[in-house]
C-alpha positions as CSV (number, residue, x, y, z in Angstrom):
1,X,3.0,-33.5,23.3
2,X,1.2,-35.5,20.4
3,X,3.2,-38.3,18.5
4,X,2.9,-36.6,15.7
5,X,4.5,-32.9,16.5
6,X,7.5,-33.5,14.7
7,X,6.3,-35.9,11.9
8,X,7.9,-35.0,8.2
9,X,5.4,-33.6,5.9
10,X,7.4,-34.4,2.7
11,X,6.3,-32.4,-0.2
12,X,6.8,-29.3,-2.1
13,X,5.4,-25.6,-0.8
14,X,2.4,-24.5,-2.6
15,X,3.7,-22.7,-5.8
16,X,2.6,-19.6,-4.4
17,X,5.2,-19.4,-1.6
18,X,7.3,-20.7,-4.3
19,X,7.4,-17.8,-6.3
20,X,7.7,-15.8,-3.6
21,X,10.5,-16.8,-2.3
22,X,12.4,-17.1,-5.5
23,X,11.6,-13.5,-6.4
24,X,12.7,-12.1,-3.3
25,X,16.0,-14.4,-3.6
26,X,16.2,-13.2,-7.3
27,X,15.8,-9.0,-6.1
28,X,18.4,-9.6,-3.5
29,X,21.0,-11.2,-6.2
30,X,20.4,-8.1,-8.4
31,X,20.6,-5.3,-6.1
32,X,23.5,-7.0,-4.4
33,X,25.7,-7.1,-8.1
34,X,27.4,-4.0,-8.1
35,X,27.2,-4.3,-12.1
36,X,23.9,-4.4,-13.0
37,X,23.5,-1.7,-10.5
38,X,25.3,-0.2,-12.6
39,X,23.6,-0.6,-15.3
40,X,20.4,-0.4,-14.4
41,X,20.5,2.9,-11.6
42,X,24.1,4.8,-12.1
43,X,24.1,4.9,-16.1
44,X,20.2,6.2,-16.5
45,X,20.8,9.0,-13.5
46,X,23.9,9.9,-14.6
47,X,22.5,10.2,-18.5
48,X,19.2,12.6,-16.7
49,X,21.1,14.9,-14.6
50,X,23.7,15.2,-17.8
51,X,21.7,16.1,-20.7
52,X,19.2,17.5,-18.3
53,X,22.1,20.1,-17.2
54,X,24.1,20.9,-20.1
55,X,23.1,22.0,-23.6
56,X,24.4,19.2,-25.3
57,X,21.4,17.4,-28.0
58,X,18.6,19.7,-29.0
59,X,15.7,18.1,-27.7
60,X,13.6,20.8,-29.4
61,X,11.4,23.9,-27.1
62,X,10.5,23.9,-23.8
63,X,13.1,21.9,-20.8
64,X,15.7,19.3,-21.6
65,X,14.7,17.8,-18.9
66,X,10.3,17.6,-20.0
67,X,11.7,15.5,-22.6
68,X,14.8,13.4,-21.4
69,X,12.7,12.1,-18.3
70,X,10.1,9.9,-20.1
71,X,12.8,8.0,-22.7
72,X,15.5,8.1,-19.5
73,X,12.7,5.8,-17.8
74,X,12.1,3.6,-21.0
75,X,16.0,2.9,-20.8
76,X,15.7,2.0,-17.1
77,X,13.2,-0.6,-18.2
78,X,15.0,-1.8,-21.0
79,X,18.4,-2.2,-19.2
80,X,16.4,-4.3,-16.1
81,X,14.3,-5.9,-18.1
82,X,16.0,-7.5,-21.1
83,X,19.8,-6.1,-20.3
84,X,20.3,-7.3,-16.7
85,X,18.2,-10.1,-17.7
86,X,19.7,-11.6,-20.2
87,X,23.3,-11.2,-18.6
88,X,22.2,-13.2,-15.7
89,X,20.1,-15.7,-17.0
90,X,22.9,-16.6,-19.7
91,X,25.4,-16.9,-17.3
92,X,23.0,-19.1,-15.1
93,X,22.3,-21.1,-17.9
94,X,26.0,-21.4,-18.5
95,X,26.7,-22.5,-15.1
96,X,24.0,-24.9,-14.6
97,X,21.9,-23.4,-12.3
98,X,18.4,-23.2,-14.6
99,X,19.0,-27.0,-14.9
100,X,19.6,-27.8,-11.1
101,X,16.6,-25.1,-10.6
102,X,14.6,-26.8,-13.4
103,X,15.0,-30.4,-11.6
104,X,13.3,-28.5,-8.1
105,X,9.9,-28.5,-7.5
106,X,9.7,-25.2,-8.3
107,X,8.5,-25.3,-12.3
108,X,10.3,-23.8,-15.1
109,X,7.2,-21.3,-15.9
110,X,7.2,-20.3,-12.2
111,X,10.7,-19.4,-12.2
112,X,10.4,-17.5,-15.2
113,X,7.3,-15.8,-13.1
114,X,9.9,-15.0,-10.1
115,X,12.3,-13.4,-12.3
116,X,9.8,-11.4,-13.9
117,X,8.6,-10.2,-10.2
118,X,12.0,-9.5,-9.6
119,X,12.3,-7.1,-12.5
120,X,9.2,-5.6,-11.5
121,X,10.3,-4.6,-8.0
122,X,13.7,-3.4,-9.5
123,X,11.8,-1.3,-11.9
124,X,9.8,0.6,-9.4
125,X,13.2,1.5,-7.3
126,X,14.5,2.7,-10.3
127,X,11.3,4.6,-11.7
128,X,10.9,6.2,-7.9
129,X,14.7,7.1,-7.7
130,X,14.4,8.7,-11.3
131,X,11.3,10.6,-10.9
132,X,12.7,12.4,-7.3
133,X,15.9,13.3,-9.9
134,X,14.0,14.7,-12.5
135,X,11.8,16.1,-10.2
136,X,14.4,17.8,-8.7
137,X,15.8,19.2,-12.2
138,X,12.7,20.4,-12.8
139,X,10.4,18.0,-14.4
140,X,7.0,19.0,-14.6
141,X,5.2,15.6,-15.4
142,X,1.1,15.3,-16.6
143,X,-1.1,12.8,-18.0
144,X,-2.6,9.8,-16.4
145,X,-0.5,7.4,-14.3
146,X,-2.0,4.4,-15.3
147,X,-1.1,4.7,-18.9
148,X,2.1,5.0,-17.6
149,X,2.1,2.0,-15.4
150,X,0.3,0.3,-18.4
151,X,3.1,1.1,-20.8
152,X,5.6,0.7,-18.3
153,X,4.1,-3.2,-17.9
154,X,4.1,-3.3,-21.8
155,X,7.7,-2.3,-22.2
156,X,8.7,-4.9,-19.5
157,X,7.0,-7.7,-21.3
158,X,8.4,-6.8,-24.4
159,X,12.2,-6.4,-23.2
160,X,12.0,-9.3,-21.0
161,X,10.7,-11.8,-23.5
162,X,13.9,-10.5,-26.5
163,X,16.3,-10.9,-23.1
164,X,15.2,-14.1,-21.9
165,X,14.8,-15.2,-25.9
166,X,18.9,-13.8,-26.0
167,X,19.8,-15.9,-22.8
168,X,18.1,-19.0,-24.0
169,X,19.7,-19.3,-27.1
170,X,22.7,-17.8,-27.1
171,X,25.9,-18.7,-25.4
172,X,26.9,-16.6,-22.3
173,X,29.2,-14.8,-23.8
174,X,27.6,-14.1,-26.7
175,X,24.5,-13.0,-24.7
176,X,26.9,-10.7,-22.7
177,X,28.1,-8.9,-26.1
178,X,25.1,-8.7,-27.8
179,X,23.1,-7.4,-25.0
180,X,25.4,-4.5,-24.2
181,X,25.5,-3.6,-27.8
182,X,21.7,-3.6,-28.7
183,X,21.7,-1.6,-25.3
184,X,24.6,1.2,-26.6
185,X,22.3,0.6,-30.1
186,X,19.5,1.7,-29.1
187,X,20.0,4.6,-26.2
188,X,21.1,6.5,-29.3
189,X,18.9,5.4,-31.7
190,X,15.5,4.8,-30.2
191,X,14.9,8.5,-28.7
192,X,16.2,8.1,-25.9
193,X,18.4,11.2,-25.6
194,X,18.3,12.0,-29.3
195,X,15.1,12.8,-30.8
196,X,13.5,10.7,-33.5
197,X,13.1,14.1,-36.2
198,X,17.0,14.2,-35.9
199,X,17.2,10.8,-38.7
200,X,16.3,10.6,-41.7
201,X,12.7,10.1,-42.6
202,X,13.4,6.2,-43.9
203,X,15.8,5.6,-41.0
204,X,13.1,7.6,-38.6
205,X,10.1,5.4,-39.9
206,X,12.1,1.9,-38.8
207,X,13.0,3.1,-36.0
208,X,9.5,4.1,-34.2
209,X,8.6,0.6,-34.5
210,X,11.4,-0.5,-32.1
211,X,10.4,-1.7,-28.8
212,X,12.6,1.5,-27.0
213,X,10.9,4.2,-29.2
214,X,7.4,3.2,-28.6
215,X,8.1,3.0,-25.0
216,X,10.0,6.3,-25.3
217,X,7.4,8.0,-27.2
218,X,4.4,6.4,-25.6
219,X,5.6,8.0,-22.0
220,X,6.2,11.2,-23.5
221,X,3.1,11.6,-25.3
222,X,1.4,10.9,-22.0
223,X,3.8,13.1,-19.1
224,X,4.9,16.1,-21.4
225,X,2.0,16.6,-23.6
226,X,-0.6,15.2,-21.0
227,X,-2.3,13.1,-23.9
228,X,-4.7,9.6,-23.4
229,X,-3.3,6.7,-23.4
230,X,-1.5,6.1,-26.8
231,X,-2.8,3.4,-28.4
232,X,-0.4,2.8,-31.2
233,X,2.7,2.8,-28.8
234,X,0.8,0.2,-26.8
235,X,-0.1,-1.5,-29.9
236,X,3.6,-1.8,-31.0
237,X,4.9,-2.7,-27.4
238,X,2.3,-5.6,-27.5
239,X,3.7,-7.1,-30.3
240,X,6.9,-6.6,-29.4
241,X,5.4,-8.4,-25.8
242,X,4.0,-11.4,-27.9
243,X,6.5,-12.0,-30.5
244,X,9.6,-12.1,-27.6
245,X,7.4,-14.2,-25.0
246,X,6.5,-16.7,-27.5
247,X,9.6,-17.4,-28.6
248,X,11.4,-17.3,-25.6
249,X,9.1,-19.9,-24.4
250,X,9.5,-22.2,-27.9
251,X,13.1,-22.2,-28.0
252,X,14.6,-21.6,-24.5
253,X,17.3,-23.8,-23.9
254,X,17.9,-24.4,-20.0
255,X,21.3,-26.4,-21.0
């Protein structure tokens, strides 16, 4: 045995393994909170098989279920991505765990990495367990799947820089409120279950620029209608993507 087996190596990991073990710490803590479970798997499946099964909005010709699949999966994203997401992070905030995180070796822009990893792998559980549902209803998807994994990437950039912009400047509380209601806000108005045409052509025309109704349309024009990649949905969720990350980064508060 060499004197020097069992000499320290002080130092941090290489960022890398960093990340990776903070995103795999961050998955477990959401999949283990019976809430954002919740929120993020129970509410979207129970919304599908509901409005899939009974005649209740008229989502206009063919099956409910054609066009309730693609804005059901927009609202998975947005309640991981910026609903979960701003919950937690405002209530880690609150309780100082950013800024005992922040003083680790692990840096405050890899963090935010790991937690957008986590999201990630929470999004694909969710978009797998929805499609077997609506699969199973009856859903008869087309189009290309990587213009839906490329808006599906949009929409996550987009809803995780408004929740992370939420969490870092609002109080915990306030994040809680606000994030539930913008959630409630826009499941019915940004197309979700209720199709755009239903409002008023002033109300419609605000609307389709929301983050949730490009994301819902975008997937629909791609799996119902089988269309290219939609550009101006991308477009929007891009904006929506810069905008949010930019000022989340500016004025995050990890205090």
């Amino acid at each position: 045995m060499s004197a020097g087996t069992y000499t320290p190596r002080p130092g941090a990991a290489p960022v890398g393994r960093m990340i990776a073990a903070q995103a795999a710490f961050e998955t477990r803590m959401l999949l283990r909170n019976g809430e954002q479970l919740l929120l993020t798997v129970v509410i979207p499946s129970l919304l599908l098989v509901l409005f899939s099964t009974v005649d209740i909005v008229d989502t206009g010709g063919g099956e409910a279920v054609d066009f309730l699949a693609p804005g059901v999966l927009a609202l998975a994203v947005m309640s991981t991505a910026f609903t979960g997401q701003a919950i937690a992070t405002g209530f880690e905030r609150r309780y100082g765990v950013l800024k005992r995180l922040g003083a680790s070796p692990l840096p405050r822009w890899a963090l935010m990495t790991a937690k957008t990893l986590a999201v990630l792998v929470t999004e694909v559980l969710q978009v797998a367990l929805l499609t077997v549902i609506a699969l199973a209803l009856g859903w008869s998807p087309h189009g290309s799947p990587l213009s839906v994994a490329l808006l599906l990437v949009l929409g996550t950039a987009a809803f995780s820089g408004l929740g992370l912009l939420m969490a870092g400047t609002l109080r915990a509380e306030a994040t809680l409120a606000a994030a539930n209601l913008v959630f409630l806000l826009l499941l019915v108005g940004g197309g979700v279950i209720v199709p755009l045409e239903k409002f008023p052509a002033g109300v419609r025309a605000v609307l389709e620029l929301l983050p949730i109704s490009a994301l819902s349309d975008g997937l629909r024009d791609v799996l119902r209608e089988g269309s290219a990649m939609p550009w101006g949905a991308a477009g929007i969720l891009t904006v929506w993507a810069v905008l949010g990350l930019g000022a989340a980064a500016r004025f995050f508060r990890w205090e």
